[in-house]
Each structure stands twice: as structure tokens, then as C-alpha cells.
C-alpha positions as CSV (number, residue, x, y, z in Angstrom):
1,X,0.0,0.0,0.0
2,X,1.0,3.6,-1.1
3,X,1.4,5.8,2.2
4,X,1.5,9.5,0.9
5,X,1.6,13.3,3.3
6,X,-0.8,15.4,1.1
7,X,0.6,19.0,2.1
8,X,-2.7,21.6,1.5
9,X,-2.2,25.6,1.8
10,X,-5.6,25.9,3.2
11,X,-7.3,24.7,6.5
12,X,-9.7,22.6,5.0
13,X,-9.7,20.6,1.5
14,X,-13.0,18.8,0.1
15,X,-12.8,14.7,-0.6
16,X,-12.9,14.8,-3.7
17,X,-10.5,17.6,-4.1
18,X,-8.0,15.7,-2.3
19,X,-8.5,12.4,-4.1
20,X,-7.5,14.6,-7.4
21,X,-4.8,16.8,-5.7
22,X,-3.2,14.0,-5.3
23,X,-3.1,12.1,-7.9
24,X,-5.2,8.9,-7.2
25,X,-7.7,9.9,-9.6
26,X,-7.4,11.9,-12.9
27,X,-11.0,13.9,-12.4
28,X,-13.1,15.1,-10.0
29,X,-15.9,12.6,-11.6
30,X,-13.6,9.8,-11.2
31,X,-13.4,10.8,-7.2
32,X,-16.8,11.3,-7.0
33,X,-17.2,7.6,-8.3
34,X,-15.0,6.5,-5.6
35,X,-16.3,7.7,-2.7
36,X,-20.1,6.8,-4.2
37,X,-18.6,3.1,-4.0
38,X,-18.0,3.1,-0.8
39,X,-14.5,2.3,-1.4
40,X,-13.1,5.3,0.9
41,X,-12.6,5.9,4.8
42,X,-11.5,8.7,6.7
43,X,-10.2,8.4,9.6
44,X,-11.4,4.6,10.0
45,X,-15.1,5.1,8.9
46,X,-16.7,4.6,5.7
47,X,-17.7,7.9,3.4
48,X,-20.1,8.5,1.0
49,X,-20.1,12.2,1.3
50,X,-17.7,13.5,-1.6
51,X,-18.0,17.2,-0.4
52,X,-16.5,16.4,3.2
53,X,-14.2,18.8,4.5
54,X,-10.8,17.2,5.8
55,X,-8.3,19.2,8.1
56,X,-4.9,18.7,9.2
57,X,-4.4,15.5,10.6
58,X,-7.2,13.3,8.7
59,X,-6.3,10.3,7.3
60,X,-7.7,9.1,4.3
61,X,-7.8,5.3,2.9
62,X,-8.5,4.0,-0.4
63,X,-10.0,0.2,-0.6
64,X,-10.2,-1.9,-3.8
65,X,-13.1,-3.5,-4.5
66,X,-12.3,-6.6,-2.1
67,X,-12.0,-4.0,0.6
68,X,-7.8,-4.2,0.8
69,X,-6.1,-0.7,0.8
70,X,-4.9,0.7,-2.1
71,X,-3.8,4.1,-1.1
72,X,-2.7,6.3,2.0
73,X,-3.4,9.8,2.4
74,X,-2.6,11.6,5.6
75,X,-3.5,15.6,5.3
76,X,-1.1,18.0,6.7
77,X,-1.4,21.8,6.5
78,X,1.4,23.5,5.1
């Protein structure tokens, strides 16, 4: 699994703004799909909200579709 600091400028960043920030996904539609799946958690717990805000210190997961971890994200204000 990919374990990756995701440095923002602001105090708060959206999902699905974060998902393509960083480079997991190419779109914003592509995010959106993502997190629709259920195939993301933040800070341990399951999201379907694509709009929710993360702050310094979040940690977001990406799960395949068997549920293994794909991805790390861990936010950090810069």
C-alpha cells in the first residue's frame, strides 16, 4: 500500500479535491465515483459524502473493490 503526506495551503480541503490533488484519480468525476462506492474511509469510517471537508491530521484510505487498501493519504497543512 502507497502511504502519501498530502501537504494543503488551506485549513480545510473537500474529498474529492484531495483524491485529485493527489493524484489517485485523474477527475473530480472519477473521485466522485470513488467515494459513491464506498470504497473510501477517513479516519477509519466509511464515506459516501464527496463534499467532506478534511483538516490537518485526517487520514484518508482507499480500498479496492475486495476491501484491501490501495492508497494512503494523511493531510497536513502546510
Amino acid at each position: 500500500m502507497d502511504s502519501e503526506t498530502v501537504r494543503i495551503r488551506t485549513s480545510r480541503i473537500r474529498l474529492d479535491h484531495l483524491l485529485k490533488f493527489a493524484g489517485v484519480t485523474g477527475t473530480g468525476g472519477a473521485a466522485k465515483l470513488l467515494v459513491q462506492a464506498g470504497r473510501v474511509r477517513v479516519n477509519g469510517e466509511r464515506e459516501l459524502r464527496r463534499g467532506r471537508a478534511l483538516c490537518d491530521g485526517d487520514l484518508v484510505v482507499l480500498e479496492d473493490e475486495d476491501g484491501e487498501p490501495l492508497a494512503r493519504l494523511e493531510v497536513r497543512s502546510a
